[in-house]
C-alpha positions as CSV (number, residue, x, y, z in Angstrom):
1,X,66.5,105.7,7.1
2,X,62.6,105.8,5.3
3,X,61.0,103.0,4.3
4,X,61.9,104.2,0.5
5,X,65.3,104.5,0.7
6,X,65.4,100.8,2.7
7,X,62.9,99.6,-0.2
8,X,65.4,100.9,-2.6
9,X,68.8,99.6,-1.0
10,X,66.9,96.1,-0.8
11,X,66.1,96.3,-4.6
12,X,69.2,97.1,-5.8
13,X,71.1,94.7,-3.8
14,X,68.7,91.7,-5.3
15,X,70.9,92.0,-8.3
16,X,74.2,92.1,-6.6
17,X,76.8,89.6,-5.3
18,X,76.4,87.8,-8.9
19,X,80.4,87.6,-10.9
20,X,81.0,88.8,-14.3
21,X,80.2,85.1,-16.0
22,X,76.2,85.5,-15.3
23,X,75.9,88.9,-16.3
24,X,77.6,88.0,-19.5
25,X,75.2,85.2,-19.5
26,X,72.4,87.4,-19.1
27,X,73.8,89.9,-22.1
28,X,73.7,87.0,-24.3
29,X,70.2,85.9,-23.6
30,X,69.0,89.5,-24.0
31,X,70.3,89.9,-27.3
32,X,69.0,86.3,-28.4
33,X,66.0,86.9,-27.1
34,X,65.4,90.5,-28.2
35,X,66.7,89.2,-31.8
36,X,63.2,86.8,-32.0
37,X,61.4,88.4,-34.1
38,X,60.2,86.0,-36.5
39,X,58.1,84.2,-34.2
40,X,55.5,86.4,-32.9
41,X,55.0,87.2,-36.9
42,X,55.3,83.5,-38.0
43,X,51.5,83.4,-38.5
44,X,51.2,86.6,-40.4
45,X,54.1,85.5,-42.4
46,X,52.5,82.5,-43.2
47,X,49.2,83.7,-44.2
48,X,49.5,87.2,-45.5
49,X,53.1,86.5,-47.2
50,X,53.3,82.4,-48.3
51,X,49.6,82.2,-48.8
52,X,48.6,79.1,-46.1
53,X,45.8,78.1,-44.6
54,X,44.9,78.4,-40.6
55,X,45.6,74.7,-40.6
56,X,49.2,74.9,-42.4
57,X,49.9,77.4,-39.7
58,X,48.4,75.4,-36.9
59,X,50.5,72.1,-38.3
60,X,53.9,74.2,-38.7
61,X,53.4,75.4,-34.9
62,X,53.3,71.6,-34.0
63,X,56.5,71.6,-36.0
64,X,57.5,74.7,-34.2
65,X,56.9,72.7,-30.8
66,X,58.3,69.0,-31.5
67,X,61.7,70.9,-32.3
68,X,62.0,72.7,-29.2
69,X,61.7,69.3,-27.6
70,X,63.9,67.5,-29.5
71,X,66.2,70.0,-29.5
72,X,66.1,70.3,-25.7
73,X,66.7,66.7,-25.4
74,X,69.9,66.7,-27.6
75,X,71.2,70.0,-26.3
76,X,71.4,68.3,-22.8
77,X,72.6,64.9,-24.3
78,X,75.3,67.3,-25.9
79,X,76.0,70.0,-22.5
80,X,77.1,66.0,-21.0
81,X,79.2,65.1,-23.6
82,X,81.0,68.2,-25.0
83,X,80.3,70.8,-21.7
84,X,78.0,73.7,-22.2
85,X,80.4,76.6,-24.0
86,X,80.3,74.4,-27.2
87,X,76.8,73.5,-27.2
88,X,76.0,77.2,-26.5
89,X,77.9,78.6,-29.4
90,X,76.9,76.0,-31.7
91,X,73.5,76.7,-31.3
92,X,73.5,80.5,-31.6
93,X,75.9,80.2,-34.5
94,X,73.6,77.1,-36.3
95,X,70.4,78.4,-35.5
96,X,71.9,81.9,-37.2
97,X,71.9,79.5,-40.4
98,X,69.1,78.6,-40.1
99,X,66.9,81.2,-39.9
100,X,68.7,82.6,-43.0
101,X,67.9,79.9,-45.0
102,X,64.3,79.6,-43.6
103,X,64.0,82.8,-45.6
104,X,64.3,81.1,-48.7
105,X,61.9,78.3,-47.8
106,X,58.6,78.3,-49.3
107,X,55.6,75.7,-49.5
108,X,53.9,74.0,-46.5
109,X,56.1,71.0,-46.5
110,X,59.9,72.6,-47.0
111,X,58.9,75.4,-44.1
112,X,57.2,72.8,-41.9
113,X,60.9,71.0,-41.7
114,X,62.7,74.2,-42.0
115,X,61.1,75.2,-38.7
116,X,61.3,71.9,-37.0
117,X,65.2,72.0,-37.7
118,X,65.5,75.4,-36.7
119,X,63.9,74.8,-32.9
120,X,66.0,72.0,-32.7
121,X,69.3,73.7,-33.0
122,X,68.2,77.0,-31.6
123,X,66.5,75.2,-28.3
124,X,70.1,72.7,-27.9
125,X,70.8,76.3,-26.3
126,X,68.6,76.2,-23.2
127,X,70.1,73.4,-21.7
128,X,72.9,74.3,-21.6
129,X,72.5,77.9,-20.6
130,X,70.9,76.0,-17.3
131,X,74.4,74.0,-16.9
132,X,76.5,77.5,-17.3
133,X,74.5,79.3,-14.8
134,X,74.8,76.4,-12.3
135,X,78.2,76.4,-13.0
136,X,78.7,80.1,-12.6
137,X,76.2,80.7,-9.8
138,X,77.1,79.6,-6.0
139,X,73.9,77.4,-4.8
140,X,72.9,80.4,-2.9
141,X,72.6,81.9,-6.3
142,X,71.1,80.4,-8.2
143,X,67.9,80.9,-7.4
144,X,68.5,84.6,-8.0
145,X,70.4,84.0,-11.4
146,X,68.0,82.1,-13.1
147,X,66.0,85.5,-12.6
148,X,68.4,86.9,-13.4
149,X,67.9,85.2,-17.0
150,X,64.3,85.2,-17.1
151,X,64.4,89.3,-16.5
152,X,66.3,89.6,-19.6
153,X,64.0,87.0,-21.8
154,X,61.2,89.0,-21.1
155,X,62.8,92.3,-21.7
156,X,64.3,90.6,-24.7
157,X,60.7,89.6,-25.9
158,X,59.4,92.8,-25.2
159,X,61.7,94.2,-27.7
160,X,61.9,92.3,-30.3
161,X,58.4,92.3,-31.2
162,X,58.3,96.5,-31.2
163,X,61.2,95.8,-33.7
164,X,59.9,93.2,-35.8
165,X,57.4,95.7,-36.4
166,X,59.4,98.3,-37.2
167,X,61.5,96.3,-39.9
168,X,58.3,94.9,-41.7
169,X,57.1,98.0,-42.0
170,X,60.0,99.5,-43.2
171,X,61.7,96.5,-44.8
172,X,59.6,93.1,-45.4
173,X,58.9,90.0,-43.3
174,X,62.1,88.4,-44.6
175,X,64.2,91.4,-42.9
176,X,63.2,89.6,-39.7
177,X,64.9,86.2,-40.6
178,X,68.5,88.5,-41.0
179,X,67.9,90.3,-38.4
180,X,67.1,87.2,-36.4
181,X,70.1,85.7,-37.7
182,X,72.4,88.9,-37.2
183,X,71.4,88.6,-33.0
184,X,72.0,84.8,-33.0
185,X,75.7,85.9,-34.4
186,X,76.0,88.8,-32.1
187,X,75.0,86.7,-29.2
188,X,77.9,83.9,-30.1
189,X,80.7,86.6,-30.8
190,X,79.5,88.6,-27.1
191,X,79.8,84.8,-25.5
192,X,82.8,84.5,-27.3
193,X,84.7,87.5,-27.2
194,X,83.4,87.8,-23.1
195,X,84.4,84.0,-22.1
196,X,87.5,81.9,-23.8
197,X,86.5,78.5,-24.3
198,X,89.1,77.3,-22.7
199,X,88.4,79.0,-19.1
200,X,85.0,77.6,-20.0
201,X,85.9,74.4,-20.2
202,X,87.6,74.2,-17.0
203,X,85.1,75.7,-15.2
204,X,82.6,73.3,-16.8
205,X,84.8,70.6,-15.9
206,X,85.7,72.1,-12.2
207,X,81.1,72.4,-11.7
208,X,80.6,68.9,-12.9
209,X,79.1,66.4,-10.2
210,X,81.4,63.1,-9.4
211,X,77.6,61.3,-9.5
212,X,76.3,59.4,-12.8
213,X,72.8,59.0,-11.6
214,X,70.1,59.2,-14.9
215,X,67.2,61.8,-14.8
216,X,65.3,58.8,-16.7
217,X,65.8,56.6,-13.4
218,X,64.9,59.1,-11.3
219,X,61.6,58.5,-10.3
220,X,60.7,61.8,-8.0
221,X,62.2,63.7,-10.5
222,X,60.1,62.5,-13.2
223,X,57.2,62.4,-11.1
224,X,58.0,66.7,-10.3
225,X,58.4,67.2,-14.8
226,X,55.1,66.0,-15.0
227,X,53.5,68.1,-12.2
228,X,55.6,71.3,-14.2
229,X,53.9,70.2,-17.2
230,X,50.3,70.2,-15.6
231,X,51.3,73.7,-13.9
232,X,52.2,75.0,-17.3
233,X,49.2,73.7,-19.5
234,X,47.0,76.6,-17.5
235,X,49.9,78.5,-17.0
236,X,49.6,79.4,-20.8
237,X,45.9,79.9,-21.3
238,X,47.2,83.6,-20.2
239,X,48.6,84.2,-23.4
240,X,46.0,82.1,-25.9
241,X,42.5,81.3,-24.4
242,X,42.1,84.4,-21.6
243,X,43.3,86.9,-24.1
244,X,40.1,85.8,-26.5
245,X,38.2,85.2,-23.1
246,X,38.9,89.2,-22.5
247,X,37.2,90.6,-25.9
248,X,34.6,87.7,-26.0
249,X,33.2,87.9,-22.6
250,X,34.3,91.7,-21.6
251,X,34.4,93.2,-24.9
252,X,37.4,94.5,-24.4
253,X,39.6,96.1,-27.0
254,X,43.2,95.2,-28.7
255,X,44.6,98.1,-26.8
256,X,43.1,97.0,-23.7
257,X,43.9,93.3,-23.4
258,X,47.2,95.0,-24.7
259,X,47.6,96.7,-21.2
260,X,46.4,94.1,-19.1
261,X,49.4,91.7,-20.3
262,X,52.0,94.1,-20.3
263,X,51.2,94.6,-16.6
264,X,52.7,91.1,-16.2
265,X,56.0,92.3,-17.9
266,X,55.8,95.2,-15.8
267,X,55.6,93.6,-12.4
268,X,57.8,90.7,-13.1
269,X,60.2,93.4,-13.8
270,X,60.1,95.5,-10.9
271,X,59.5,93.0,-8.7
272,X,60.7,89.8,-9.3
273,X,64.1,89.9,-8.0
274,X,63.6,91.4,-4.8
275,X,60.4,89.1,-4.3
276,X,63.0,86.2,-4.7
277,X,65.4,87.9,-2.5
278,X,63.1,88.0,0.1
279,X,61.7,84.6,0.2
280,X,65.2,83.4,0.4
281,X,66.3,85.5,2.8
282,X,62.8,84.6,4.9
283,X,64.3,80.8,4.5
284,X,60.3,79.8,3.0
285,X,60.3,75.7,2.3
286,X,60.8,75.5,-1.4
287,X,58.3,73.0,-1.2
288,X,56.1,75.3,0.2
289,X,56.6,78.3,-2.2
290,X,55.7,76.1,-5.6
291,X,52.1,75.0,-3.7
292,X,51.8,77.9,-2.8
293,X,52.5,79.3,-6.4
294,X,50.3,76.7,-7.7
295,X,47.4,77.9,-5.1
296,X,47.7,81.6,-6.7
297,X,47.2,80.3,-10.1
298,X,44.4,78.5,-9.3
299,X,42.5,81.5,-7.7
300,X,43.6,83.5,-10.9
301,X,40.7,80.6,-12.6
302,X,38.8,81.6,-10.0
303,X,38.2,85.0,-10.0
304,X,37.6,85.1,-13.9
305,X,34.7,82.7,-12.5
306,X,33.1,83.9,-9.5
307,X,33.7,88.1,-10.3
308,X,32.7,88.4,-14.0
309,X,33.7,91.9,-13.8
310,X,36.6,94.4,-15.2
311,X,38.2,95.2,-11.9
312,X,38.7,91.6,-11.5
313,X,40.3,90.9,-14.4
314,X,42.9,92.9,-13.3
315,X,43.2,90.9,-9.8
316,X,43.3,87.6,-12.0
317,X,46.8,88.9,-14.0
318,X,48.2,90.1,-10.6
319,X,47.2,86.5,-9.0
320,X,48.7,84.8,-12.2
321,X,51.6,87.3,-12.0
322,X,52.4,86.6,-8.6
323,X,52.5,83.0,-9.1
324,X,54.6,83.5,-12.0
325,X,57.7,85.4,-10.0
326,X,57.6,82.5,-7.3
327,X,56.7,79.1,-9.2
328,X,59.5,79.2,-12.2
329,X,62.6,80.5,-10.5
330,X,62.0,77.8,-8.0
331,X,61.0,75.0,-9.2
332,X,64.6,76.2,-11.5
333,X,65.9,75.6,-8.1
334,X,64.4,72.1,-7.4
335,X,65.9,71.1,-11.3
336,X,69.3,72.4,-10.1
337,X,69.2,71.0,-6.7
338,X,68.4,67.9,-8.0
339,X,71.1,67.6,-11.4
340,X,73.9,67.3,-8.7
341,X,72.5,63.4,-8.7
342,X,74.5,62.9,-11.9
343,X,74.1,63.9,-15.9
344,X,73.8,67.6,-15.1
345,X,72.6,68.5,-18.9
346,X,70.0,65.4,-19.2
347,X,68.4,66.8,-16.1
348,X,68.5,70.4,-17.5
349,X,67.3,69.0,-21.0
350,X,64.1,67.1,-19.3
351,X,63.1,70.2,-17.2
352,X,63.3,72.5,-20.3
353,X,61.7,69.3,-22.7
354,X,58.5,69.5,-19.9
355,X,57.7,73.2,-20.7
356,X,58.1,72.7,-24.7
357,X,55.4,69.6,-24.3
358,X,52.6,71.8,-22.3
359,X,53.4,74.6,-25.3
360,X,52.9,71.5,-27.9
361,X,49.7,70.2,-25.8
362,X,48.3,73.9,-23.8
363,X,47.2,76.0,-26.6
364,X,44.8,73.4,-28.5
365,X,44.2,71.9,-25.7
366,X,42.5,75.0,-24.2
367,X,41.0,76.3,-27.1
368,X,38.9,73.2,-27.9
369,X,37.9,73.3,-24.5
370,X,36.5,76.5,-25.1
371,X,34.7,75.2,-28.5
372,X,33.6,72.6,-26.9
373,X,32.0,73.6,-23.7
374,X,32.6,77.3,-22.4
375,X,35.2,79.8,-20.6
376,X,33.1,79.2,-17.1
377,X,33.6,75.4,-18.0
378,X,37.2,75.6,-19.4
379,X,38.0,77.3,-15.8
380,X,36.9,75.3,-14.2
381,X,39.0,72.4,-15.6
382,X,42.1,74.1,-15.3
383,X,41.5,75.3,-11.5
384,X,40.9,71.3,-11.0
385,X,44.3,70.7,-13.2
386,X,45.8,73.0,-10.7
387,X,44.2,71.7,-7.4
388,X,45.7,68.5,-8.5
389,X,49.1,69.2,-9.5
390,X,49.2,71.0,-5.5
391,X,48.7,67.1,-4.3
392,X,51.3,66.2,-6.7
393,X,53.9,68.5,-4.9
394,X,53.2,67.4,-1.3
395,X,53.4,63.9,-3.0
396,X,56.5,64.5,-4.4
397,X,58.1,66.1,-0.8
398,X,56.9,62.7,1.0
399,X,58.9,60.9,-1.7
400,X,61.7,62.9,-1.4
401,X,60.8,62.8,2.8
402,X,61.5,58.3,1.9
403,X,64.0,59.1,0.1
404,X,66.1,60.7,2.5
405,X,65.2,58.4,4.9
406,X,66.6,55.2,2.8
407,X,69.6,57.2,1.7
């Protein structure tokens, strides 16, 4: 057999062995995902349409981000309490509302809360999606699922924007709330329609953990949500400071810095799945694929630094891209290892809750770095952030090392 054909008979079977309940899961985040459409337009909207300042906009994407982490929070408070089919459906069918009546919002104030109470019940969703795929997925799996998942957010977000532009060009900005709103109902009726809630329920019940340990007692696992946070503070820069970084420093054009970040979307797609498959099947020390994911980001800094050339931009996204495909899906797999120690949702809503706070804190934070110093200096920060948060995880493996030990 040639190396391509055994290339392509590994590629393939990195999405096999999964049942029918994840790739309905994964439907369902595809057309919820490809449905956003609003949000990469929000600031446009706001501007161009309502008439607000750059500060309105900046206040309403604070909004934007202390929904998504209340709403994480209550959505795993709610996956504990009610199982994660309800809280699922709930939130595609509330958050549906909402974004229809967010269309008839105007003024700073009503559209600040309008967004804040959208992310809330639209983000009680991501919790519990986490709960249903650990449910679903054997712990083999799971690993591979949450992939799985993240393949069809970013094809999801790769569509919706191409969309969105096509209905404000063709319709208005407030086509995107119905059509936002229309996905958000399709997604609930496909969940519905595919899974009865009450095989869901029993399966939910069948998946739950006999343990009632807390995720707010659980000191190494708080200890790993703020080393995610730290990761994903520079994580973002890649998609707010570096992209101004590009046409600043490089001169490089909208259609340019276009192509760089759709290489990430392009590699994650071809390659992320069989890049997991492969680590797992290697047996790597999850321990030692997050530093090691950490380590890639941090030489992503780098390079911008030490080669202030083109050609090296490009070996900065692949770096960042790289680390990207290892660090989320498994440090997914640390969260779910560790949510068999009791309130499977609380955990889920805590590792989702750490992302949404480096969104609230990572954009601004960057970007008055920049103002305040320089890209060289702002770098250079976030390659120390990143150094650090490596210690972090080979602190956190010597806890869990005690831990064991005590056990």
């Amino acid at each position: 057999m040639s190396a391509l054909a055994q290339a392509y008979r590994f590629y393939i079977s990195s999405f096999s062995g999964f049942n029918r309940e994840i790739w309905l899961l994964t439907l369902v985040t595809f057309v919820n995902r490809a449905g956003t459409m609003v949000v990469p337009f929000l600031s446009l909207y706001l501007t161009k349409d309502m008439g607000l300042t750059l500060e309105d906009v900046g206040w309403i994407m604070s909004c934007f981000g202390a929904g998504s982490v209340v709403g994480s929070w209550l959505g795993g408070k709610l996956t504990d309490k009610l199982g994660f089919y309800d809280v699922m459906v709930g939130a595609l069918l509330t958050s549906a509302c909402a974004f229809i009546a967010l269309r008839y919002l105007h003024g700073f104030w009503p559209f600040a809360a309008g967004v804040f109470v959208l992310m809330v019940l639209s983000d009680a969703f991501r919790p519990a999606m986490f709960v249903a795929i650990r449910s679903y997925a054997t712990p083999e799996q799971r690993t591979r699922a949450v992939t799985l998942i993240r393949l069809a957010i970013n094809l999801g977000f790769s569509l919706g924007p191409a969309i969105g532009g096509f209905i404000i060009a063709t319709w208005s900005y407030s086509g995107l709330f119905w059509v936002d709103a229309l996905t958000c109902f399709a997604a609930a009726g496909i969940l519905m329609l595919g899974l009865p809630r009450a095989q869901a329920q029993d399966d939910n019940s069948a998946a739950r953990t006999t343990k009632n340990g807390s995720p707010y007692r659980d000191k190494p696992y708080l200890f790993f949500l703020l080393a995610v946070t730290l990761i994903s503070i520079p994580f973002l820069q890649y998609f707010s400071t570096v992209p101004l970084f590009y046409s600043d420093r490089h001169g490089l054009s909208e259609e340019y810095i276009g192509i760089l970040l759709g290489a990430n979307g392009l590699i994650i797609f071809l390659l992320e799945m069989p890049l997991v498959k492969y680590c797992e099947e290697r047996r790597y020390g999850l321990h030692a694929i997050m530093r090691f994911s950490v380590l890639l980001f941090a030489l992503s800094f780098v390079v911008l630094n030490v080669f202030p050339t083109i050609a090296f931009l490009w070996v900065g996204m692949a770096l960042m891209t790289v680390g990207e495909m290892l660090n989320f899906p498994f440090m997914n797999r640390f969260a779910f290892d560790r949510a068999e120690r009791g309130a499977t949702g609380s955990y889920m809503g805590l590792f989702t809750i750490s992302w949404s706070v480096a969104h609230i804190i990572g954009h601004t934070l960057g970007l008055n770095l920049v103002d305040a110093f320089d890209y060289t200096a702002t770098w250079w920060v976030f390659t120390g952030v990143l150094l650090g948060t490596i210690a972090m995880l080979y602190l956190l493996e010597r806890m869990l090392k005690r831990e064991a030990t005590k056990g």
